[in-house]
Steps between C-alpha positions, in 0.01 A plus 500: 500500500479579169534324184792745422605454822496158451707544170749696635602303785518174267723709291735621765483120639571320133788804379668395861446084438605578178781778516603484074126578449333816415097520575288766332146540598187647346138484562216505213205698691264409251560145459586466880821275403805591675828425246860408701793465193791311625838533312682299410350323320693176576383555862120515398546204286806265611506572927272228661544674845401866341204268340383352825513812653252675219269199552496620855424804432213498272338269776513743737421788305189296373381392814526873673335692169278221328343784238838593406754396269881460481711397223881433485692596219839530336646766245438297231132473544227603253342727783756711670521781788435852378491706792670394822338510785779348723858338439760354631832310466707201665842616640688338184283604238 
């Protein structure tokens, strides 16, 4: 598996725990960081459950590719997504 593979499936896993979420996903070759955006942002911020889950995530994602990075963000972040690689959306967003 790879770390987009990886990425993906935690996206279609957290847009279907999460179903008034949208997940946008880009990767940074040259930095080797991976950026998820979660909307909204109340969800990113607010939802212990979604927050829990994230934890989770960047666990496993460290433990499986240790020289890479991945970084959760929301829209109103300093660093956004530029070119999508991969998206998705909850039933209800």
């Amino acid at each position: 598996m790879t770390p987009k593979d990886f990425i993906i499936k935690s996206i279609n896993d957290l847009v279907i725990e999460f179903p008034n979420t949208r997940a946008r996903y880009e990767n940074h070759q040259l930095s080797n960081t991976h950026f998820i955006e979660i909307v909204p942002n109340e969800v990113y911020y607010l939802n212990e459950n979604y927050q829990k889950q994230e934890e989770e995530i960047v666990f496993r994602f460290i433990e499986k590719f240790p020289t890479q990075n991945l970084c959760f963000i929301t829209d109103d972040a300093m660093v956004g997504i530029a070119k999508i690689d991969y998206q998705a959306q909850g039933s209800s967003f």
